[in-house]
C-alpha positions as CSV (number, residue, x, y, z in Angstrom):
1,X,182.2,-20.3,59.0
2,X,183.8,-24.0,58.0
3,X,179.9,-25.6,56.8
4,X,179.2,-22.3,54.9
5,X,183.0,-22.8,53.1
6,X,181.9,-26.3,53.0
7,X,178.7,-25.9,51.6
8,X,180.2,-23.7,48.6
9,X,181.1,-19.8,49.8
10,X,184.1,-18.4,49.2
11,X,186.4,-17.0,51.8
12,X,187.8,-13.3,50.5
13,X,189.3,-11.8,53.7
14,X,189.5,-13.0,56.9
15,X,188.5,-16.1,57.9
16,X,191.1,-17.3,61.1
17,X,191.8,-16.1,64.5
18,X,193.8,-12.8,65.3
19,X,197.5,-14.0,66.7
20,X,198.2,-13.1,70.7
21,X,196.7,-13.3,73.5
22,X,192.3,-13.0,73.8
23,X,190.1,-14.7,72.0
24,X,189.6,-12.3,68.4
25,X,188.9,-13.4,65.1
26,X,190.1,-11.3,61.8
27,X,187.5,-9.5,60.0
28,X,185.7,-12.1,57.6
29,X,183.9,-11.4,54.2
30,X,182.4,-14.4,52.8
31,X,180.7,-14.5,49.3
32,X,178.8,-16.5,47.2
33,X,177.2,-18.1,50.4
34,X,174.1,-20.4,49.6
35,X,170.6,-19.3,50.1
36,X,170.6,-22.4,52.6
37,X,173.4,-21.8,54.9
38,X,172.9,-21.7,58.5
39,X,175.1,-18.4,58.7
40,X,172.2,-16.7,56.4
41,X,169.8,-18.1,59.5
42,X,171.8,-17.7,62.7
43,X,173.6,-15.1,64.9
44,X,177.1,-14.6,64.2
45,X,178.6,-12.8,67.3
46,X,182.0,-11.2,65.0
47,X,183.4,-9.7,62.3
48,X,181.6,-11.4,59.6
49,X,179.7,-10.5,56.5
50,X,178.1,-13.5,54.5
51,X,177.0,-12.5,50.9
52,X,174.4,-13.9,49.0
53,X,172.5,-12.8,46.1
54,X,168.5,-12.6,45.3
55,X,166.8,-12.4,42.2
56,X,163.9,-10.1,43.2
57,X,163.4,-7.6,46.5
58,X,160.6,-10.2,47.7
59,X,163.4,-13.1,47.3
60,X,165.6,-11.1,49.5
61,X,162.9,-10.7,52.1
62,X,162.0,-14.2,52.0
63,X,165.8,-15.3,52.9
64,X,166.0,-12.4,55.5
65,X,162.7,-13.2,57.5
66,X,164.3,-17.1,57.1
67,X,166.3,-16.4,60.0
68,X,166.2,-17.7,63.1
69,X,167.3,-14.2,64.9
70,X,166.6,-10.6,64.3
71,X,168.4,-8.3,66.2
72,X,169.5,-6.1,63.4
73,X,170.2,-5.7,59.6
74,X,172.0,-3.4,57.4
75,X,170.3,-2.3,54.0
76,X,172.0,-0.5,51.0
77,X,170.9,1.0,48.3
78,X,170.8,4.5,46.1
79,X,166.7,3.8,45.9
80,X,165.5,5.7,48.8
81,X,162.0,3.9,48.1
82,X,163.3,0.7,48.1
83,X,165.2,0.7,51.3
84,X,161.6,1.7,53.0
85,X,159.5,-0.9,51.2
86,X,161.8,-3.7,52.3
87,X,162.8,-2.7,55.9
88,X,158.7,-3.1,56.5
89,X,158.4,-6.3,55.6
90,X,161.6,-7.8,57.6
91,X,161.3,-9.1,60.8
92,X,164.6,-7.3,62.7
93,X,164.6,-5.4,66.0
94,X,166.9,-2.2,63.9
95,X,167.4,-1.8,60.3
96,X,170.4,0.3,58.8
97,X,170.1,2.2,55.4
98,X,173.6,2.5,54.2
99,X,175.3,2.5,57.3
100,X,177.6,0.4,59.5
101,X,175.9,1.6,62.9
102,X,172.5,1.0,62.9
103,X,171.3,2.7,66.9
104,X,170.5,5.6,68.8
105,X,170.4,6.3,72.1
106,X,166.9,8.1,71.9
107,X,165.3,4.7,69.9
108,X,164.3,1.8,70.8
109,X,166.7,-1.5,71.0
110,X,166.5,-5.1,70.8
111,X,166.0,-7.8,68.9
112,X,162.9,-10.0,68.0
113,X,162.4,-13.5,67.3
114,X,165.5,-15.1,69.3
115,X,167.9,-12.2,69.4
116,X,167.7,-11.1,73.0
117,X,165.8,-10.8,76.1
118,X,163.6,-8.2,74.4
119,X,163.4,-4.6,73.5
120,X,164.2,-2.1,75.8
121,X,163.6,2.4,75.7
122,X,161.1,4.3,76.7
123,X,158.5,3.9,73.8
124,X,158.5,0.2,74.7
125,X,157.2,0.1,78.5
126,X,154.2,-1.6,78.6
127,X,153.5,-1.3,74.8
128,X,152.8,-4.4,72.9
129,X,153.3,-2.5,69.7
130,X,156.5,-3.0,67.9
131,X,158.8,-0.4,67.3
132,X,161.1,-0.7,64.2
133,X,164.0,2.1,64.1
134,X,165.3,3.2,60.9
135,X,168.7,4.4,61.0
136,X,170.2,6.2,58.0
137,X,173.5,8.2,56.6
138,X,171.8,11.2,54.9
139,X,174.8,11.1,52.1
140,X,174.4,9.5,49.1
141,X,175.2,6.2,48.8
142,X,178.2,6.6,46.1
143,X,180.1,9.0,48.8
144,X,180.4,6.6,51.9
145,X,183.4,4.9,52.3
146,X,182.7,2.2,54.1
């Protein structure tokens, strides 16, 4: 969080530890976070959302296949066609189309790359074939609320 505020992003909720007792950090939105920053390439295990912007969808997959992980990532769009073209050409374990909650029981979970110890459901016994659940709110993208 501190080198990616270093390195230029912008803090716009969030940011610190919860008060009391455990060990919980507030909810954290960071934007304008450089194409560069290890928090676009690493694991964060909390609360927190680092923006960046793209020029062009193949940009976007270039900076999401950049990472060092890929346990899961969350796509949003009103383009239908779009959200499929790019979820095949990233390298994550589960991919979320305009949703906050990207699994299901009856799919296939886990990471690739260095997210996990790999993937685990039924369709992946023995298979050296790799699986890559789609999860999707069926409402347009204008009526979610989150």
């Amino acid at each position: 969080m501190s080198a990616a505020v270093d390195a230029g992003a912008t803090t716009v909720t969030g940011g610190a530890p919860v008060d009391g007792p455990g060990y919980f950090y507030q909810p954290t939105i960071l934007a304008n976070v450089p194409n560069d920053a290890a928090i676009l390439r690493q694991e964060i295990f909390g609360p927190v959302a680092a923006v960046t912007t793209f020029s062009t969808e193949e940009d976007a997959i270039r900076l999401a296949n950049a990472s060092e992980d890929g346990a899961a990532s969350y796509l949003h769009s009103r383009d239908f066609n779009k959200l499929l073209h790019v979820a095949e050409q990233i390298e994550f374990g589960m991919v979320g189309f305009n949703a906050g909650v990207n699994s299901n029981a009856a799919a296939p979970f886990g990471g690739v790359k260095q997210s996990g110890l790999g993937r685990k459901g039924r369709l992946q016994r023995g298979r050296r074939v790799h699986h890559h659940p789609i999860h999707r709110h069926h409402r347009p993208l204008h009526e979610l609320t989150c």
